[in-house]
C-alpha positions as a printed Julia matrix, in Angstrom:
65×3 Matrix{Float64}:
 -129.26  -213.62   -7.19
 -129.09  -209.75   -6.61
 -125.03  -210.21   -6.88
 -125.61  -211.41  -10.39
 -128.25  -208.77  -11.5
 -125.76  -206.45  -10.24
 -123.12  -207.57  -11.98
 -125.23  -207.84  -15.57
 -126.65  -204.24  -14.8
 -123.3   -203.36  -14.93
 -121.74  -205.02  -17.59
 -124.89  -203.92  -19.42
 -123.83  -199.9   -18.41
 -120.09  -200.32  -19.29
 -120.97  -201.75  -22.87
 -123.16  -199.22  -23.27
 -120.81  -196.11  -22.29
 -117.53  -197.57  -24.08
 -120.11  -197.87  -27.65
 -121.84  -194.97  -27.41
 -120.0   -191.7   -28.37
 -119.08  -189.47  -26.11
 -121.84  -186.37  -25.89
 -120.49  -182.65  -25.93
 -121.75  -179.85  -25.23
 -119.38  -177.74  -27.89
 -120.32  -177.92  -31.43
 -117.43  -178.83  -34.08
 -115.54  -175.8   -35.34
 -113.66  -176.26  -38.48
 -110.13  -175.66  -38.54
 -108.87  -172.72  -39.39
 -106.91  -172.55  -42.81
 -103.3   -172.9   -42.44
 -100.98  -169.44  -43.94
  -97.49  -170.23  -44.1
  -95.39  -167.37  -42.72
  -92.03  -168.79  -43.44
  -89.38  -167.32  -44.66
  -86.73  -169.27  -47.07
  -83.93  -166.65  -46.54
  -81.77  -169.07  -44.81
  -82.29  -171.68  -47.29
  -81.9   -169.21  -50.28
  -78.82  -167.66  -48.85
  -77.22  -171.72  -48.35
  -77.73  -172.3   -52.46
  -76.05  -169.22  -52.88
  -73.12  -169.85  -51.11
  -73.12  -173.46  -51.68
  -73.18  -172.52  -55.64
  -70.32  -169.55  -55.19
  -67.84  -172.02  -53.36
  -68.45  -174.49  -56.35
  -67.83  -172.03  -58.64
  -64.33  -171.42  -56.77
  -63.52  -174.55  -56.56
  -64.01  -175.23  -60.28
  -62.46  -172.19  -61.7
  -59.62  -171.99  -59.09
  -58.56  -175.51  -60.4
  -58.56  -174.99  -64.27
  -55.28  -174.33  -65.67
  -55.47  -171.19  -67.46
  -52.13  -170.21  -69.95
């Protein structure tokens, strides 16, 4: 019988710690806003290429008289 009391005091201890949230000791800090530090010069400086190499391309193949 003390084998099966045992056994229920346990089960009973388990259920108990997996339902009740966890305590802490720290309180909940908000996040912190995020700031964006990034720079687009890479980006920029693609478009600009990418836009001077189709204007090449387009004017190097009309057919001017």
């Amino acid at each position: 019988m003390s084998s099966r009391l045992t056994r229920l005091a346990l089960l009973a201890i388990g259920l108990i710690l997996a339902i009740a949230p966890p305590a802490s000791a720290q309180t909940a800090v908000p996040p912190a806003p995020v700031v964006s530090a990034r720079s687009y010069t890479v980006e920029i400086a693609i478009v600009v290429i990418m836009f001077g190499l189709a204007l090449f391309a387009v004017c190097r193949s009309s057919q001017r008289r």
